[in-house]
SERO-4910 file (N, C-alpha, C, O; in steps of 0.05 Angstrom, whole numbers):
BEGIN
 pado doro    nc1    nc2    nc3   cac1   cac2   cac3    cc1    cc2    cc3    oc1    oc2    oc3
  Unk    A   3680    166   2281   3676    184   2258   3652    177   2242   3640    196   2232
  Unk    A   3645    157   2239   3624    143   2232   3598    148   2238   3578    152   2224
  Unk    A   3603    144   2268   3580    160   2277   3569    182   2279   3545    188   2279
  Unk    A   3595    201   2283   3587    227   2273   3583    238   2242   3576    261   2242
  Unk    A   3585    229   2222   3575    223   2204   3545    218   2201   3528    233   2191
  Unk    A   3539    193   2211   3511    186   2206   3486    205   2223   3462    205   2217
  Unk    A   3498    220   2243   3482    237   2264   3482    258   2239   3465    255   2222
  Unk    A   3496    275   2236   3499    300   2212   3483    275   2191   3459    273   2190
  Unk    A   3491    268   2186   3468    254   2161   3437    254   2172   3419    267   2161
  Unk    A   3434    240   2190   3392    249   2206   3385    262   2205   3365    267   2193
  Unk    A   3403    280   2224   3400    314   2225   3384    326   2201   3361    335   2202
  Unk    A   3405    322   2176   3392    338   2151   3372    332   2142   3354    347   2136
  Unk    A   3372    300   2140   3343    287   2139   3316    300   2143   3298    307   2127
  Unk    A   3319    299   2177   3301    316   2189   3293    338   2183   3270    343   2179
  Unk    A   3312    354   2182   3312    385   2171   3294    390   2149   3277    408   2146
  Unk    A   3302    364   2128   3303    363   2104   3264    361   2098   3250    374   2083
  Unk    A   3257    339   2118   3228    331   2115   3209    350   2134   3184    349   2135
  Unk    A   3228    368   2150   3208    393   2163   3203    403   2155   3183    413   2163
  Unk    A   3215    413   2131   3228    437   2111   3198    423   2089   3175    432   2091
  Unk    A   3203    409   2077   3182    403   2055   3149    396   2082   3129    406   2073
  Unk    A   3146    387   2100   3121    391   2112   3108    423   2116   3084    429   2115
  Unk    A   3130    440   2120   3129    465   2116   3113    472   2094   3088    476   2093
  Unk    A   3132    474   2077   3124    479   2055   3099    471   2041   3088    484   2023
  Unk    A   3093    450   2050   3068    436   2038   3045    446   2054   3026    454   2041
  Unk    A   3044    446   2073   3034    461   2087   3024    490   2089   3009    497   2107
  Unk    A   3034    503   2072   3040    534   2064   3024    532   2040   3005    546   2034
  Unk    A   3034    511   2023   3006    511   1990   2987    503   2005   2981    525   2015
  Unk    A   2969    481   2018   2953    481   2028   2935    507   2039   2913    515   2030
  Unk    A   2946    516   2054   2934    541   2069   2928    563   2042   2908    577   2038
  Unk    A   2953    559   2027   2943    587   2005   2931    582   1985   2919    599   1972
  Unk    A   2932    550   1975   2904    551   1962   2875    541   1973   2860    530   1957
  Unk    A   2866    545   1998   2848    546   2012   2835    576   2010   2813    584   2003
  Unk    A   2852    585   2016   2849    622   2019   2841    632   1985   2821    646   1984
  Unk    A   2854    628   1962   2851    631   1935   2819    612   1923   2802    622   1908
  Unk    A   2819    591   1933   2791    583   1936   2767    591   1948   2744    585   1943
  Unk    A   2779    609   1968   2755    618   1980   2731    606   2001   2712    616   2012
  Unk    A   2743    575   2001   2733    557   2019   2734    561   2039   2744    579   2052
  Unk    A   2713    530   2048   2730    530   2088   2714    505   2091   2692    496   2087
  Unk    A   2744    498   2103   2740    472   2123   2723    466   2148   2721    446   2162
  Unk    A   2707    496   2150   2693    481   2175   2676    490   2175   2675    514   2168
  Unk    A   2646    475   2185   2614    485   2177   2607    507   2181   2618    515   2202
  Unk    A   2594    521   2171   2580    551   2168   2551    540   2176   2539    519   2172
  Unk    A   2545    565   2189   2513    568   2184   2501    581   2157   2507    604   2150
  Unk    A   2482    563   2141   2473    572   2122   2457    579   2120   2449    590   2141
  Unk    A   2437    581   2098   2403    579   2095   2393    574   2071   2396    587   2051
  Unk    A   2387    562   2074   2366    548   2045   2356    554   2037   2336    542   2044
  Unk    A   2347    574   2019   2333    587   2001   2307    576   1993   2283    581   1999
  Unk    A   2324    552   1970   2293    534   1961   2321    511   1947   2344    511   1939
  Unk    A   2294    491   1953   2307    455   1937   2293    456   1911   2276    474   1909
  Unk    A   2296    443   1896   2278    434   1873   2292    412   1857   2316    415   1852
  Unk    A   2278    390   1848   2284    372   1838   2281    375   1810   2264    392   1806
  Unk    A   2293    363   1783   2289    370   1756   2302    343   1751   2321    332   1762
  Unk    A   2282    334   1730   2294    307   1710   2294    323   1681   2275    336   1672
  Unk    A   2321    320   1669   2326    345   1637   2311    322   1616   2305    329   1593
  Unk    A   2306    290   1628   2289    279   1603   2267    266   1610   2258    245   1600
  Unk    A   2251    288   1637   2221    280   1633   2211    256   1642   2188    247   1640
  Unk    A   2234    247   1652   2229    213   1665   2224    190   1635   2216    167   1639
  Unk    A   2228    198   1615   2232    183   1587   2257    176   1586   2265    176   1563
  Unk    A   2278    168   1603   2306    160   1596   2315    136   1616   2338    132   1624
  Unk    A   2295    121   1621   2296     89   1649   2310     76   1621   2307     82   1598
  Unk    A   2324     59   1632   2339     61   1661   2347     68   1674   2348     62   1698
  Unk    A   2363     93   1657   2389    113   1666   2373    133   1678   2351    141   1671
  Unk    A   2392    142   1700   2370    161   1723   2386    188   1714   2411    190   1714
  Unk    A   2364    214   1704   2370    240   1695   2361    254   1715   2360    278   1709
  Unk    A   2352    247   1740   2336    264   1755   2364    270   1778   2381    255   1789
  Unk    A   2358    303   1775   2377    312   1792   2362    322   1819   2337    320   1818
  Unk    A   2378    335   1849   2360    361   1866   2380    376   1861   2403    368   1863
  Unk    A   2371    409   1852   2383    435   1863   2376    441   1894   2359    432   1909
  Unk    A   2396    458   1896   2387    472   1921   2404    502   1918   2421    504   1900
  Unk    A   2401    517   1930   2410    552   1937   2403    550   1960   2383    543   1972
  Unk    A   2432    558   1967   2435    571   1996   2447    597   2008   2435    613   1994
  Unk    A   2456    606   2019   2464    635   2026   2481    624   2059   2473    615   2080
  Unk    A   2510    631   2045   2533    632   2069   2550    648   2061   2561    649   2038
  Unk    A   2554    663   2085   2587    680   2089   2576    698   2068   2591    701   2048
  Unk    A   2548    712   2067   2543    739   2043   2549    726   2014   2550    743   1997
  Unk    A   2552    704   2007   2542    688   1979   2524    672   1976   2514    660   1995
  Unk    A   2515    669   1949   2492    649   1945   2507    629   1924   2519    635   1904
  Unk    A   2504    610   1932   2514    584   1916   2496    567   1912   2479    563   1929
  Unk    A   2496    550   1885   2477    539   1866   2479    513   1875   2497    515   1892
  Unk    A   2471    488   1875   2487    460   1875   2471    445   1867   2449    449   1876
  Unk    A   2472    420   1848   2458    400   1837   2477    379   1845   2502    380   1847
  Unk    A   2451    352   1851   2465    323   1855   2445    311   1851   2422    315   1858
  Unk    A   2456    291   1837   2442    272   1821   2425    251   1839   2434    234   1855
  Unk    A   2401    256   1831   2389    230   1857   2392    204   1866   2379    189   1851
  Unk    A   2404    193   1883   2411    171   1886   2401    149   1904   2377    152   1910
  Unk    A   2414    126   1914   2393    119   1932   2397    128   1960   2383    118   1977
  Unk    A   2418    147   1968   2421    162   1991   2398    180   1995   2398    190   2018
  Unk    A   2374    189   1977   2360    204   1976   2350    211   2004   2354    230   2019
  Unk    A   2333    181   2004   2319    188   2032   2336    197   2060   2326    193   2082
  Unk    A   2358    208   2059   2373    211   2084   2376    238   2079   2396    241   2093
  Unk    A   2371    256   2071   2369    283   2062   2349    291   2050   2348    315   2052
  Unk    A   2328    281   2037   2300    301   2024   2286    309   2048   2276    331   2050
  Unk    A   2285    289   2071   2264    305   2095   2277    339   2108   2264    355   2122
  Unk    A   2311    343   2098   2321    363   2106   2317    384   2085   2314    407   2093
  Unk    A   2316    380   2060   2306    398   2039   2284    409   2032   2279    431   2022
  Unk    A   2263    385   2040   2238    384   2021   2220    402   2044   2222    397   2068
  Unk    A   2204    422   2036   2183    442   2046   2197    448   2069   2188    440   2091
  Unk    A   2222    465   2067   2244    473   2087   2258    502   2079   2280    510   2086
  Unk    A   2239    515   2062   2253    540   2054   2265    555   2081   2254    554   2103
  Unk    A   2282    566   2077   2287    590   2088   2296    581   2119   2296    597   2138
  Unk    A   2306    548   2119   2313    544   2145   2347    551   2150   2357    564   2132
  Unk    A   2362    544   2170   2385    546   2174   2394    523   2176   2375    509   2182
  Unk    A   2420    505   2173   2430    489   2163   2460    485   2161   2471    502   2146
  Unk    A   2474    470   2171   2507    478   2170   2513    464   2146   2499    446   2138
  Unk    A   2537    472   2130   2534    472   2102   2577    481   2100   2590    498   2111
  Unk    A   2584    465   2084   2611    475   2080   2613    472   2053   2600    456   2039
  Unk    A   2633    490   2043   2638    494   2012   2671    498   2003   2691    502   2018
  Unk    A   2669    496   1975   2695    499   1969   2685    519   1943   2663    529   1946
  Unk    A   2703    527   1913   2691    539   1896   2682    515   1874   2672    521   1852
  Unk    A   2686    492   1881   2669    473   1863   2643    452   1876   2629    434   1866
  Unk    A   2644    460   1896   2625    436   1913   2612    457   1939   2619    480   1945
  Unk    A   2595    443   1950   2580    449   1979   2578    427   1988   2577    409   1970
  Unk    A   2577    418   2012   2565    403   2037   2555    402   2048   2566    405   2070
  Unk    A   2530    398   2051   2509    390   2067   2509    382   2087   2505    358   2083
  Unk    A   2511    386   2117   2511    363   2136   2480    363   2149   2470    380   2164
  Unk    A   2471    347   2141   2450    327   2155   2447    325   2179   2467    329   2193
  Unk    A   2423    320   2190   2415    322   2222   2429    293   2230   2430    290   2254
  Unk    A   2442    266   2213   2456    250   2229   2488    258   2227   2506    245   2239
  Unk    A   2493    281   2210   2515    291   2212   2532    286   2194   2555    292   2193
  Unk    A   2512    266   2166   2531    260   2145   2528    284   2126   2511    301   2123
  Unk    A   2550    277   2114   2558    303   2092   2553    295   2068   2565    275   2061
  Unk    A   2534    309   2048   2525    302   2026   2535    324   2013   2535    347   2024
  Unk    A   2546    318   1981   2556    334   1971   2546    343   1943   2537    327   1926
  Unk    A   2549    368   1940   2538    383   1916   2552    394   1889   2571    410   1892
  Unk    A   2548    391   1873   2567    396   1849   2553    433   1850   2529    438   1853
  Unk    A   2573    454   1848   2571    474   1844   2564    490   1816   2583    499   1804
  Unk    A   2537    494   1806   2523    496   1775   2504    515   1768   2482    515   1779
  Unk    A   2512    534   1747   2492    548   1747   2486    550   1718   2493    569   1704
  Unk    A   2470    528   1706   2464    529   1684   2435    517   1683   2426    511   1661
  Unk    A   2425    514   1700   2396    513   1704   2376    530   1719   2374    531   1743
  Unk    A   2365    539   1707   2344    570   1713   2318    552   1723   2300    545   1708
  Unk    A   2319    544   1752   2295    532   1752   2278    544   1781   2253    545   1784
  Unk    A   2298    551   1800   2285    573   1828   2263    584   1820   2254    589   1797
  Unk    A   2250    590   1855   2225    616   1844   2239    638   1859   2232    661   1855
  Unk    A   2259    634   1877   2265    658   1892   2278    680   1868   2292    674   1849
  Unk    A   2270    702   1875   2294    714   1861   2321    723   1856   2334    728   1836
  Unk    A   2325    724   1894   2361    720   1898   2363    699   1886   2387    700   1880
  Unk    A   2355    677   1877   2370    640   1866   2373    651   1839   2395    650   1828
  Unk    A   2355    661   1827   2358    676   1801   2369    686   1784   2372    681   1760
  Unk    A   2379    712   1806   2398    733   1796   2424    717   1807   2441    724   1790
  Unk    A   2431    707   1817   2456    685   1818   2456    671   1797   2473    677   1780
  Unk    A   2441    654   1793   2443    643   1769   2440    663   1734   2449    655   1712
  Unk    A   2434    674   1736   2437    703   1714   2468    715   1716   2485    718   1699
  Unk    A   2468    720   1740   2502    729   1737   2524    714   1724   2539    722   1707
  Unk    A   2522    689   1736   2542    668   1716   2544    665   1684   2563    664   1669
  Unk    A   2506    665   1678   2494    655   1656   2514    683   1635   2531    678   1617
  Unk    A   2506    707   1643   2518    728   1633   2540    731   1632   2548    746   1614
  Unk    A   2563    721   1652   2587    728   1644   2599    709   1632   2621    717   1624
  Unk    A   2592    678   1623   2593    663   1602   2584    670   1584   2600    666   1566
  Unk    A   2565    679   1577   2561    697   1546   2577    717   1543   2568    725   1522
  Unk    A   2593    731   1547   2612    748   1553   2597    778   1540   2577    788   1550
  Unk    A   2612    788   1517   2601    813   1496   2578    797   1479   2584    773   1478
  Unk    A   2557    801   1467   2544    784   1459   2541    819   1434   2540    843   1440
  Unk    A   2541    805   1410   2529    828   1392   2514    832   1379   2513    820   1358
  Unk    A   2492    856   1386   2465    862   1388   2459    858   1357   2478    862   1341
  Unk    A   2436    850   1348   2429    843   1321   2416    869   1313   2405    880   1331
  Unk    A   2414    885   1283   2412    905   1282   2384    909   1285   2377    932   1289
  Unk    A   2365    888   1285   2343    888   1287   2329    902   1312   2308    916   1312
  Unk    A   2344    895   1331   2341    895   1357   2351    925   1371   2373    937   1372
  Unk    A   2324    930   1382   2330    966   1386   2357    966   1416   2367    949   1429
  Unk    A   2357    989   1414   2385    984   1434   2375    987   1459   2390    976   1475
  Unk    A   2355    998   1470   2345    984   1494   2332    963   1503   2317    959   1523
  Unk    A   2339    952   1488   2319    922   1497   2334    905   1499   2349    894   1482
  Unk    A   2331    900   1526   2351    871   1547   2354    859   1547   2333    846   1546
  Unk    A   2383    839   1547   2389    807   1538   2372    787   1557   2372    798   1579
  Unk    A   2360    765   1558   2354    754   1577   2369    725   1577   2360    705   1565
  Unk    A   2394    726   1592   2399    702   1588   2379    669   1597   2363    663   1615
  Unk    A   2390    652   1575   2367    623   1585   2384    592   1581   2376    573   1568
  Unk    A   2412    595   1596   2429    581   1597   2441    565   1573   2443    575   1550
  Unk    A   2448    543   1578   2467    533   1552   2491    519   1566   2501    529   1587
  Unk    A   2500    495   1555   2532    490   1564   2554    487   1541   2549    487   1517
  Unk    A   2576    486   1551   2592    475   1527   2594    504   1512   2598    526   1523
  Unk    A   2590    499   1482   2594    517   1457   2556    525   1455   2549    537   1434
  Unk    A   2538    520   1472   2520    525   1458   2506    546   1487   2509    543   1511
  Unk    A   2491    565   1476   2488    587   1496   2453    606   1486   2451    622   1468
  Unk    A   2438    600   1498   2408    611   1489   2400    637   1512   2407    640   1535
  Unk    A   2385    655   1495   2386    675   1509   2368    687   1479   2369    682   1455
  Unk    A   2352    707   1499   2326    730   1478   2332    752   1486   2347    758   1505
  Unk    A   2319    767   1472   2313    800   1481   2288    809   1489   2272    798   1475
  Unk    A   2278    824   1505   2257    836   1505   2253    861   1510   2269    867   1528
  Unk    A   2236    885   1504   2235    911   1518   2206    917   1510   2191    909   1492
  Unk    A   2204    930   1526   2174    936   1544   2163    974   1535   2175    993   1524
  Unk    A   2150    973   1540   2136    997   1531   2107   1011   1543   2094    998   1560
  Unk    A   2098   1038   1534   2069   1039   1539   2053   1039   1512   2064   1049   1492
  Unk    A   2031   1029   1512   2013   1014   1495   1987   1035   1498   1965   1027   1506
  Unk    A   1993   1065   1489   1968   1077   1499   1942   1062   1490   1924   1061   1507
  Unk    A   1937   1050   1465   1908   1050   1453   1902   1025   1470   1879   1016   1470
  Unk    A   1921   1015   1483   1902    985   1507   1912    991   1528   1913    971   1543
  Unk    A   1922   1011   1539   1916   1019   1566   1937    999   1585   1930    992   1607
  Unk    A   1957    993   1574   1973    977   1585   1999    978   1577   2006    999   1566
  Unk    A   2018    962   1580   2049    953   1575   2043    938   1547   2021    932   1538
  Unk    A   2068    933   1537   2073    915   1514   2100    909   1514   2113    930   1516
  Unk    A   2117    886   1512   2135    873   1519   2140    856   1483   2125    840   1472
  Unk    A   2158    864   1474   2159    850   1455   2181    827   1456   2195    830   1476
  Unk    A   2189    807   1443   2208    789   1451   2224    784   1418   2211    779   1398
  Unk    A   2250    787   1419   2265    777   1395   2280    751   1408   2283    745   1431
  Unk    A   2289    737   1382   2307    711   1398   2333    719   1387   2334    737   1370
  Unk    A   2356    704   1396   2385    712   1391   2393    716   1366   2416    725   1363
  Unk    A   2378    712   1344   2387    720   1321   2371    742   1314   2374    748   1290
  Unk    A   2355    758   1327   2347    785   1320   2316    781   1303   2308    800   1290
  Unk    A   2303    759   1303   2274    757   1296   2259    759   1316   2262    750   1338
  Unk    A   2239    775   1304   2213    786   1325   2199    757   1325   2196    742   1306
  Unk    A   2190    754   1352   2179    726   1360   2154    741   1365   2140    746   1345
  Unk    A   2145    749   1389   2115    756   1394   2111    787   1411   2130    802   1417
  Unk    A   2090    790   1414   2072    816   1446   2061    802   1456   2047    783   1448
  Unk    A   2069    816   1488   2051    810   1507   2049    834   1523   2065    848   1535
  Unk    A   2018    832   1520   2009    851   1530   2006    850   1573   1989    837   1584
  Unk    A   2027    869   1587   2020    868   1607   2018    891   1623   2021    913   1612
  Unk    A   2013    890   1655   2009    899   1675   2021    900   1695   2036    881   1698
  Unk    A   2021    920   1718   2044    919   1743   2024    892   1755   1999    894   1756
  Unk    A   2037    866   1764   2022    850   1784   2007    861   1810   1993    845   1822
  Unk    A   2009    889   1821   2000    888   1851   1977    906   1843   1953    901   1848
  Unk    A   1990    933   1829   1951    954   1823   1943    939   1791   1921    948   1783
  Unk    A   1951    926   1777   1943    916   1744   1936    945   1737   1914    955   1731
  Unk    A   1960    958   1737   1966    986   1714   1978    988   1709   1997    979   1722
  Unk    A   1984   1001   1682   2011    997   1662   2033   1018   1670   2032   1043   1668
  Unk    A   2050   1003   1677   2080   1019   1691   2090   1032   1670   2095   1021   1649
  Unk    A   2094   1074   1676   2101   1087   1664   2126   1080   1655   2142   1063   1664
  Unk    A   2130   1100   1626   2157   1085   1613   2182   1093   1630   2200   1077   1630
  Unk    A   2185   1115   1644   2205   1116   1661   2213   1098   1675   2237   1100   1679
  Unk    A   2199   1075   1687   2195   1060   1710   2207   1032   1696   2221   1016   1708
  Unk    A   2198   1031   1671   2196    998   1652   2231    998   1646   2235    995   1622
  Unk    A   2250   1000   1659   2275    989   1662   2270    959   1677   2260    954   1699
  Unk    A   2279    944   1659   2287    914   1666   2304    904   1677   2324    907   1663
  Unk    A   2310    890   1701   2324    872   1714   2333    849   1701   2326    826   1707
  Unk    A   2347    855   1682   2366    813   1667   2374    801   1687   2387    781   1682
  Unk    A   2371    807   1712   2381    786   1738   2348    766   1735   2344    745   1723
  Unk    A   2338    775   1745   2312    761   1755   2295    766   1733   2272    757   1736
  Unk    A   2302    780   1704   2284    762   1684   2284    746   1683   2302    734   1693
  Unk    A   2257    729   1664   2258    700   1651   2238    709   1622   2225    729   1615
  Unk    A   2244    687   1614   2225    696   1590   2197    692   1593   2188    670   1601
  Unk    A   2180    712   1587   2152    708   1591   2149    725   1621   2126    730   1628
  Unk    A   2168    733   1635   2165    737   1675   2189    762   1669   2213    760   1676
  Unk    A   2178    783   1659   2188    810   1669   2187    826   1697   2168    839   1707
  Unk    A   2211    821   1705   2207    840   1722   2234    866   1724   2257    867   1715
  Unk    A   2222    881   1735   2238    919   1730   2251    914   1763   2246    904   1784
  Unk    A   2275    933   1746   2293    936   1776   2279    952   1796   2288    950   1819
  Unk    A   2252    971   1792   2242    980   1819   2231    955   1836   2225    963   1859
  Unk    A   2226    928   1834   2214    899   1843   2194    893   1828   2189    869   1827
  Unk    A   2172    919   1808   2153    907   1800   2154    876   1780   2174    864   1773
  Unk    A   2134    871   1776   2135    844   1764   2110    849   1748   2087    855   1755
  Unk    A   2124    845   1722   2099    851   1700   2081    825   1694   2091    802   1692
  Unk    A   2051    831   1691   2035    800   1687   2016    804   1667   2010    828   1662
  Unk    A   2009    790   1657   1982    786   1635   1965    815   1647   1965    825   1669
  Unk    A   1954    819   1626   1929    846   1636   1905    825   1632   1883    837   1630
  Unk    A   1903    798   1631   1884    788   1630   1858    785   1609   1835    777   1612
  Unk    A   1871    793   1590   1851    803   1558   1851    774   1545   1870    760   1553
  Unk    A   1833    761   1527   1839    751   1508   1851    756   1480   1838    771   1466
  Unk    A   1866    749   1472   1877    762   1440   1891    738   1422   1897    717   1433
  Unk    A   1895    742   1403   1901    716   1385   1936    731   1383   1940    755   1377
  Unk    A   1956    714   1388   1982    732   1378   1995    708   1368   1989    685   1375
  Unk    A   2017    717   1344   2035    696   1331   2044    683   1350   2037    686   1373
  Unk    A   2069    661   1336   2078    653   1359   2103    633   1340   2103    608   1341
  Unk    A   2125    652   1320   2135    642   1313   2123    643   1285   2128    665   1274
  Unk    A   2109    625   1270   2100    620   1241   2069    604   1254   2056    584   1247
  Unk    A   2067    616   1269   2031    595   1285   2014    620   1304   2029    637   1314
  Unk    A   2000    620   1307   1984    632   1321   1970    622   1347   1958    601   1348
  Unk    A   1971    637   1367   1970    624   1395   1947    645   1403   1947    668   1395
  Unk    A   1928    635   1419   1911    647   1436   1914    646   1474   1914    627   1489
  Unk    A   1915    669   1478   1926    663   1499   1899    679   1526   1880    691   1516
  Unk    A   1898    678   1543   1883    684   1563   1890    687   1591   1893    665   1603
  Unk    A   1893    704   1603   1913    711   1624   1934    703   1619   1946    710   1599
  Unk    A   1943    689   1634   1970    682   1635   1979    665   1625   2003    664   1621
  Unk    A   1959    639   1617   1960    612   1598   1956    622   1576   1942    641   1570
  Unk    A   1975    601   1558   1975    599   1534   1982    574   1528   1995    561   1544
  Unk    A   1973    564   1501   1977    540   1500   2006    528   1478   2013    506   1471
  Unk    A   2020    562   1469   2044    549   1453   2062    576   1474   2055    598   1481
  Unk    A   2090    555   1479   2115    577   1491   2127    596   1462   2112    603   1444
  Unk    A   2152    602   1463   2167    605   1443   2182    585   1423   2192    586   1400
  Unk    A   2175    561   1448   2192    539   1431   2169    528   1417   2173    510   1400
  Unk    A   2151    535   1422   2133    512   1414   2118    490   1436   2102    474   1426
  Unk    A   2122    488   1462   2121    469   1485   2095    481   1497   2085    502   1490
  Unk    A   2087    469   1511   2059    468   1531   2084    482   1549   2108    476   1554
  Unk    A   2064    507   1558   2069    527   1581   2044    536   1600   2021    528   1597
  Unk    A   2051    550   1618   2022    560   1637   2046    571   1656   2042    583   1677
***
């Protein structure tokens, strides 16, 4: 009796620990699927790498220097920063002057993976609070985020109602972002782009041009893209890309006056050396 006892006792045991492998097994799988991940390498493509230190190489000992990279898998584009380390050299020869190659790459919704031509997996923190790409798909990815963390944002009365938020990232509680809208400028034969900052003060003009004929894009046409703006780098949802008309002119720049000449100038909005 005993023994039949202790057999019906295993039994359930068993049952008991199939039953929860099951089960565990079942969250696994469904939050894989709710993540959107996958466990097993994709073909990707690399967009563009770029490296950024946020203090200028003024902060030794402590290392601030990060690499981004954008890539494009499975019809998404994903952001990723990792902090440079001394693994560097076993991955920059796969990044560096490698745009647009292919690359197996695995992700989750907080990370990417890298695998390397020796097959190690380097991993990426998933981030889009740095606007630093030239592509413009890396861009408007990173704009999309930037914008739906600003959520409703409310227009300052100053600020005419066509003229477009441009977001310019932020973390935490703190979030930067201007306006600008564009125009025709009959008496100079060109565009004019004015810029307010988030509290609704007029910052400056700039006077521009379509980049490919340098003629001033009718006002029908001067609809802006907040994906692939930046400040100072308009560009309109038909692809044009608005640029300096190349004039010299003296324009504010805040409470200072800036002279600017094509496309250089020697004060930004903040105040910083730009070109």
């Amino acid at each position: 009796m005993r023994n039949v006892c202790a057999i019906l006792t295993l039994r359930g045991l068993i049952m008991r620990i199939a039953h929860l492998a099951f089960c565990f097994t079942a969250i696994v799988f469904s939050v894989s699927i709710l993540h959107g991940g996958s466990d097993e390498n994709r073909t990707g493509m690399l967009l563009e790498a770029a490296s950024h230190d946020w203090c200028h190489h003024d902060c030794a000992p402590f290392n601030t220097e990060s690499v981004f990279i954008c890539v494009q898998v499975d019809g998404k584009t994903l952001i990723g920063d990792r902090k440079i380390g001394n693994d560097w050299d076993e991955y920059y020869s796969q990044l560096s002057n490698k745009h647009g190659i292919s690359l197996p790459v695995r992700y989750d919704d907080q990370s990417i993976w890298v695998i390397t031509e020796m097959s190690k997996q380097i991993r990426f923190d998933q981030t889009y609070d740095w606007d630093l790409f030239n592509s413009p798909v890396c861009t408007a990815e990173i704009h999309r985020h930037m914008l739906k963390s600003l959520g409703d944002v409310k227009r300052p009365t100053s600020v005419p109602a066509d003229a477009a938020l441009i977001p310019e990232g932020g973390r935490f509680f703190w979030h930067f972002y201007s306006w600008v809208r564009c125009s025709i400028d009959q008496a100079e034969d060109d565009n004019i782009c004015t810029y307010w900052d988030k509290a609704g003060h007029k910052d400056y003009e700039d006077h521009v041009v379509g980049e490919v004929d340098r003629k001033p894009v009718p006002q029908t046409n001067l609809q802006i893209d907040v994906y692939t703006t930046r400040h100072n780098d308009v560009r309109l949802k038909n692809g044009v890309r608005l640029v300096s008309d190349g004039r010299a002119r003296q324009r504010k720049v805040g409470h200072r006056t800036a002279k600017t000449i094509g496309q250089f100038g020697y004060y930004s909005i903040r105040g910083v050396l730009k070109s």
